[in-house]
N, C-alpha and C positions, 0 to 999 in steps of 0.2 A: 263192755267193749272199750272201758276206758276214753270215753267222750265225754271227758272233765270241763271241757271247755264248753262246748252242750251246757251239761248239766249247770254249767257259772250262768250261764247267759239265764234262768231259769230265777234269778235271785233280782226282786230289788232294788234300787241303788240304796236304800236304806236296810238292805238286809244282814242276816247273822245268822251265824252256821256257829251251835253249840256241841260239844260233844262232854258230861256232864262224868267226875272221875268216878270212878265203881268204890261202890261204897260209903258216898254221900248221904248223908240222912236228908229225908225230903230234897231226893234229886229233880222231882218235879218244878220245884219252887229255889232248888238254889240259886242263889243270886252269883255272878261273876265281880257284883262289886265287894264281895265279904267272902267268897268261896271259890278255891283255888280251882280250872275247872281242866281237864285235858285239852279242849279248846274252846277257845271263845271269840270267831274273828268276827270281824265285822267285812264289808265288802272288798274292800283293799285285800287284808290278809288272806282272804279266802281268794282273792285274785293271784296274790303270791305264792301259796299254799297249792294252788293246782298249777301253777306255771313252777315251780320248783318238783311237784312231783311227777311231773310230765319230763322230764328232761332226763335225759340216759345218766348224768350224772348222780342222781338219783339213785345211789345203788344198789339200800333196800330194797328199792323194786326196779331192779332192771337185772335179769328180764320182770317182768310186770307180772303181778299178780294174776291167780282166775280169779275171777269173783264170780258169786254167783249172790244176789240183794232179793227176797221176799218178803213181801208186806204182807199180812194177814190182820183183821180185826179192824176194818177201818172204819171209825167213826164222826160224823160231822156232831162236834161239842158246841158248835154255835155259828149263825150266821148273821153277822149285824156289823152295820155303820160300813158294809166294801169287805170284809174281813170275813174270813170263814176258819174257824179254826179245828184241825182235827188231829185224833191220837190217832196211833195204829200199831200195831205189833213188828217187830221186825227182824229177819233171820239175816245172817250174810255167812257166805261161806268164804274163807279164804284160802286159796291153793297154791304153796309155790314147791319145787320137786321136791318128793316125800313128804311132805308134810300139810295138813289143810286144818286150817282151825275156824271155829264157829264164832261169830259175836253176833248174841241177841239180848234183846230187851225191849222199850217203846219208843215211842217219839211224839214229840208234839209240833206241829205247825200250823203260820200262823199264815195264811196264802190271800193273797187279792186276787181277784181277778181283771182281766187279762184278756178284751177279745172274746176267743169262744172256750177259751181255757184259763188258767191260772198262776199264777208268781209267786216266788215263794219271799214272804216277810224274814221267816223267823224257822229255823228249822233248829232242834233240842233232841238230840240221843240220848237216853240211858239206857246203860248195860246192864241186865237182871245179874249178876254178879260180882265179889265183894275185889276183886284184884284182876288184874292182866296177866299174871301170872301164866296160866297155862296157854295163854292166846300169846305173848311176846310183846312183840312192838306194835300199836297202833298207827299202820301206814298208810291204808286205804280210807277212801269217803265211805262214811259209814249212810 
């Protein structure tokens, strides 16, 4: 529904939104300080990042994408010291007229909690594929 702004408030003030380029060997572990990565903001950029792509100038996406985001495979990898961190599978569909392309792969994050819920530290994509190629441009939150 495109509630980016939502989804920002969701993050840390220490937080980081990874999105890790296709075809990285050990994209699990790659570092941003030695590997170039498709994104790596920290809370600022990621604040810029959705107030820039929210904006009709925007022309990528305007009009805006469908999306349609599925998690499958969710596991808790560890709970300790406030911190819970978990992988999960993930599908996203994306539709703009005629055309709808798929990006999936994993993710890892790293969440505190929060109340009766939780916040996101550290959120890491990888794409199970080797190029962008047949998906195009990467414009939507993965």
């Amino acid at each position: 529904r495109w509630e980016l702004q939502q989804w920002f408030g969701l993050f840390e003030p220490d937080g980081l939104y990874e999105i890790v380029t296709p075809g990285i060997p050990n994209a699990d572990t790659a570092s941003a300080a030695d590997t170039l990565l498709l994104v790596s903001d920290d809370l600022e950029r990621l604040d810029q990042r959705v107030r820039r792509i929210l904006k009709k100038t925007a022309h990528v996406e305007f009009p805006r994408s469908q999306t349609s985001h599925m998690l499958s495979n969710i596991r808790v990898l560890a709970d300790e010291d406030g911190e819970v961190r978990v992988a999960t599978r993930f599908l996203v569909f994306r539709t703009k007229p005629d055309r709808t392309v798929q990006f999936f792969g994993h993710q890892h994050y790293r969440l505190t909690r929060h109340g009766d819920g939780f916040r996101i530290r550290a959120k890491r994509s990888m794409l199970d594929f080797d190029s962008l190629g047949q998906q195009g441009k990467l414009t939507i939150m993965l």
